[in-house]
C-alpha positions, 0 to 999 in steps of 0.5 A: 617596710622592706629590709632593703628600705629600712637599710636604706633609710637608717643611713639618713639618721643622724649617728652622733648623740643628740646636743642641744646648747651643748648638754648631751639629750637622753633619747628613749632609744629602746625596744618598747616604750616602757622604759620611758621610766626606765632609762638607767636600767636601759643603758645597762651592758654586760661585759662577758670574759671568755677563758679560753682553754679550761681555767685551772680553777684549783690554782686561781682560789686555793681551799685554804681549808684543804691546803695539806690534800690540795698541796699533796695532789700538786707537789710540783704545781701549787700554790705556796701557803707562806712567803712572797710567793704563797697565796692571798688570803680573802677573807678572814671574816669567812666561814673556815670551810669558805676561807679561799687564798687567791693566786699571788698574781690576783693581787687586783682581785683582792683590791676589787674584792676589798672595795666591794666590786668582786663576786666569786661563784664557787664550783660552777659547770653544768651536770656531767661536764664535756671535757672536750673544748670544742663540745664545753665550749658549744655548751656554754654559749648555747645553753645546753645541759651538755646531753642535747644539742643546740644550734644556737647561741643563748645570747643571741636568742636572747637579743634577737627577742628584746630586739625583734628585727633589728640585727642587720637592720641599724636604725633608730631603736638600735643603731649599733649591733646587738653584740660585738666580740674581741680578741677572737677572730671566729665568730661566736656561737653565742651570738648565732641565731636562727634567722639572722645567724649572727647578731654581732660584729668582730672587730677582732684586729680592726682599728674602730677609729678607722672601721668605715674606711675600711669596709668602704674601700672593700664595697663598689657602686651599688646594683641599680638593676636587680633581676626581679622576680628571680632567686638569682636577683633575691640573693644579689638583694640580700647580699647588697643589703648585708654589704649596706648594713655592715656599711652603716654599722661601721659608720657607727662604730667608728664615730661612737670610738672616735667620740669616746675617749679613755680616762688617764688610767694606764691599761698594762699593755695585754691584749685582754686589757687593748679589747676591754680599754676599747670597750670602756670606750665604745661605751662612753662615746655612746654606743648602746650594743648591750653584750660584749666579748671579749676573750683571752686565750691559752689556758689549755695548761697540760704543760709546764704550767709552772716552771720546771726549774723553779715551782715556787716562782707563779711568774714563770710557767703558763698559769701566774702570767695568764693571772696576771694578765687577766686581773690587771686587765679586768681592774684597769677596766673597772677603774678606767669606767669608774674615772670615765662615770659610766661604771653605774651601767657595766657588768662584766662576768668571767668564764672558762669552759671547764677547770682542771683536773685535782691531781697534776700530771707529770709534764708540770701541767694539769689536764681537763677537770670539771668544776671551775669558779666564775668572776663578776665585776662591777660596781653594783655587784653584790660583793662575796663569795657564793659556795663553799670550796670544793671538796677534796676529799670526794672526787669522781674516777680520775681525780675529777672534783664533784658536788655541782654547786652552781649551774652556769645558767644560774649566773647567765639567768640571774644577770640578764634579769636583775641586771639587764631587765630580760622578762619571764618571755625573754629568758624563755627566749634564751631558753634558761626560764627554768632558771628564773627561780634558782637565781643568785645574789649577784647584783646589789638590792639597790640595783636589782631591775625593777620587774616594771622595767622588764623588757616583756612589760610592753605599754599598749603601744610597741613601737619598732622602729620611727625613721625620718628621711628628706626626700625630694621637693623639700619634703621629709618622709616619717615612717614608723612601725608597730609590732602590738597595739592595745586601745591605741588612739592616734599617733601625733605628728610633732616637729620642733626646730630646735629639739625641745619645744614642739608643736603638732603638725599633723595626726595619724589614727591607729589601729586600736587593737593589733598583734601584727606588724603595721606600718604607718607613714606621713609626708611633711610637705612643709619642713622647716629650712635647714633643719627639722626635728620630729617624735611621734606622741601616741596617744591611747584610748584612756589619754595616755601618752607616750613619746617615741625617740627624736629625730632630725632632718636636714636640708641640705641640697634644696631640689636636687634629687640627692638621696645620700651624700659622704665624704670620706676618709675623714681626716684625709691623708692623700686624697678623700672621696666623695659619694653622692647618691641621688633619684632618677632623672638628675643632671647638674654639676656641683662645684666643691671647693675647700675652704681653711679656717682663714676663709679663703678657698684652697682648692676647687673641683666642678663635680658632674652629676648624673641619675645614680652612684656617683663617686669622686676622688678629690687629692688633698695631698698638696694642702697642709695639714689643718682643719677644712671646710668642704663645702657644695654649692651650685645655683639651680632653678634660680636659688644659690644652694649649698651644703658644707662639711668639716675635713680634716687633713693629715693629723693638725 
């Protein structure tokens, strides 16, 4: 299948959530079939906080253990020991050499903490730190040991593997993209691949409620014409493809948002606490994007870090805000995911490209440092403190700390395994196989990813992609691929009219034995009216089966060559437009009509259709705000046909 069929195809699916007598129906919609017992393991997601500036460590969790030469170092920017100001005390039940004071702004920390959902990981870098942000940075997101460089990011290595050809490509296995990053208007490294060069979206400054309206007033007709064979027309495809790819990932984002919704947990109004509220619900409307970034800047704190009026005060100065406004971002979050009952899947890790140098400077600030702690959140973290406090009686020149104790790759390693499900093959991927024996306990023992539900266990079949779409003549056109068979048998046909009892309808043989991309296809000439379901049921030589996701297929203009209908903005505010794509050799009229929820007709339009793009601006600015029928209708070849959408105009 061509990327350019396969774009074309995915925008027949359906983007809600599949519901049937109003229960939500869980689709097996993963990379292979293996998690067919593995569900909740694949609808986990790792939240990843991005410090950006170099985090001051040293300040964020005091050695209490240390404090009189920790105190000495930083005359003007500690923090106090006692008083309303001094630092939080962890945990007493510690060791005296593990024995850490919070900042007093980490007061939500300490909350999370005491309720088991907090996981400090002392003195992490990687050997002999880059002091530089551009180079530290490049580091942590490419998986590097600081001395080789890296041109891609280890995130994106790492989805590119578990989801081989899907970034760009929205469909079926994976309708939203792979990644999606906040709060930084630069794309991210860590998502740069080699083939598909970046398999997130930004939606850094977007409103997701409103995304596809958006990217659709940026686009145009499509090319019908692409010069072939030429260099020239390849690039005019490519680009219409990247163009239709981000057209239907926006449709996506801005359904699953406007499905989803937030509790009534109040958010404080940051900007890290905006990017991780639209997170929390991105996730609950039902998106399945497996990594998030999300970023808070201004931690290059070489000045005034505290105030130079008042150093007592950790509310005035950079660093005590920045503490506050991350902490109670982060547990607005976990508590929004908790009301919402979708924190059993939500994993969320904090990072800084380094920490800060021990001794202060004399601008009230601390300069580049090594070592730095790192944060994991959530409910099935296995709470405490990994390490001991850094040693301040054994710094490098310059007042640098030393004594690594944890490499920033065994917190990523030990995340993508026993969090996410990422197989010996996917961490080679990601390039931190290395790694896999120098886990850390970080994930709960009841919630560690059995290795059966790995995503490298495949079954003998590894099923890519299944598309189903309506063609002409009442006809609907199943595609599907496979990228491995062992001792496959046959695929069976099943359709179903009402999602839940199916019947056979057909059978495709398979290859049997197969390490290459195959194709398959089959035409259900006989479809039911209005609406049609169908999944594949592979069976292997042994009798074994598996069954891939459902989809549906509707009906909706009989015999009229349509190949794609939208109709948008949806609300409406002045006008709306409608799209209809349809095959060669078309011309008909439409005649629309609105219709109120009272059933009479309000407005009426007669659309004039030919072979092609065509595109009319309906205005609605004159009809009150309320809730409306669009409906299409016309009498062709003898029978009335028509199809109808909700539209809602204004905000009723």
């Amino acid at each position: 299948m061509k990327r350019r069929k396969f774009l074309r195809n995915s925008i027949a699916l359906s983007a809600a959530p599949l519901v049937l007598n109003q229960v939500p129906v869980k689709a097996m919609a993963s990379a292979n079939w293996n998690f067919l017992n593995c569900l909740d393991m694949q609808e986990r997601v790792l939240v990843i906080v991005n410090l950006k500036g170099g985090n001051d460590g040293l300040n964020t969790i005091i050695p209490i253990d240390q404090y009189s030469t920790y105190a000495g170092y930083r005359p003007s920017t500690r923090v106090l020991d006692t008083g309303i100001n001094g630092y939080i005390p962890l945990d007493n039940t510690l060791d005296v050499a593990d024995q850490i004071g919070l900042h007093p702004n980490l007061t939500p920390f300490k909350s999370l903490y005491d309720a088991g959902k907090l996981n400090i990981i002392q003195g992490v870098s990687y050997p002999d730190t880059n002091l530089s942000h551009f180079r530290s940075t490049d580091i942590w997101l490419t998986g590097s040991d600081g001395s080789t460089v890296i041109d891609t990011g280890w995130i994106g290595r790492f989805l590119d593997h578990i989801y081989p050809g899907s970034a760009g490509n929205p469909g079926g296995k994976m309708p939203d993209p792979l990644g999606i990053q906040l709060g930084d208007a630069k794309p991210s490294l860590g998502f740069h691949t080699e083939n598909e060069h970046s398999v997130e979206i930004n939606l850094t400054g977007q409103d997701p409620s409103g995304f596809y309206s958006l990217i659709q007033g940026i686009g145009g007709a499509p090319i019908t014409n692409i010069p072939t064979p030429s260099q020239y027309g390849e690039e005019l495809e490519y680009i219409m493809n990247i163009e239709q790819s981000v057209n239907v990932y926006a449709e996506r984002i801005s359904n699953v948002f406007n499905t989803g919704i937030n509790s009534s947990t109040v958010y404080p109004n940051y900007n890290l606490a905006n990017q991780l509220k639209t997170v929390a619900r991105l996730i609950q409307g039902g998106s399945k994007t497996k990594i998030f970034m999300v970023n808070l800047f201004g931690f290059d704190t070489h000045a005034s870090q505290v105030s130079h009026t008042d150093t007592t005060n950790p509310n005035l100065g950079s660093h005590g805000p920045l503490m506050t406004h991350m902490s109670s971002s982060m547990k607005a979050f976990q508590d929004d995911i908790e009301a919402l009952g979708i924190d059993h899947k939500i994993m969320t890790v904090v990072f800084s490209e380094f920490g800060r140098k021990v001794q202060e400077n004399a601008s009230y600030g601390t300069d580049h440092g090594t070592l730095a702690p790192m944060f994991v959140m959530g409910s099935s973290v296995e709470p405490g403190v990994l390490g001991t406090n850094v040693d301040l009686s054994n710094l490098a020149s310059n007042f640098q700390l030393q004594g690594l104790q944890h490499d920033y790759r065994q917190v990523f390693t030990t995340l993508l395994q026993d969090w996410i499900g990422a197989g010996e093959t996917a961490l080679a991927a990601a390039q931190f196989d290395p790694y896999q024996t120098q886990k850390l306990n970080l994930i709960s023992s009841s919630n560690i990813v059995d290795p059966g539900c790995y995503f490298d266990n495949v079954l003998p079949v590894e099923l890519a992609e299944f598309t189903a779409e309506a063609i002409r003549s009442n006809q609907v056109l199943l595609e599907w691929e496979t990228h491995a068979e062992i001792n496959s048998s046959h695929f069976e046909i099943e359709r179903s009219k009402d999602g839940i009892n199916f019947e056979t309808i057909d059978k495709v043989f398979a290859a049997g034995n197969s390490t290459t991309v195959l194709y398959y296809n089959y035409t259900d000439h006989e479809p039911l009216r209005d609406l049609s379901y169908y999944r594949l049921k592979e069976v292997d030589l042994d009798e074994k089966v598996q069954y891939s996701d459902i989809r549906s297929v509707k009906i909706l203009l009989d015999n009229l060559g349509i190949e794609d209908r939208k109709i948008y903005p949806n609300p409406a505010v002045h006008n709306f437009y409608v799209a209809i794509t349809t095959g060669d050799d078309v011309s008909y009229s439409l005649n629309l009509e609105i219709i109120d929820l009272n059933g009479r007709k309000v407005f009426e339009q007669l659309l004039n259709i030919h072979s092609g793009f065509n595109k009319f601006d309906i205005p609605v600015n004159h009809l009150a705000a309320g809730q409306y029928v669009v409906s299409l209708n016309t009498t062709y070849k003898g029978d009335y046909v028509h199809s109808s959408s909700p539209l809602i105009i204004g905000n009723p």
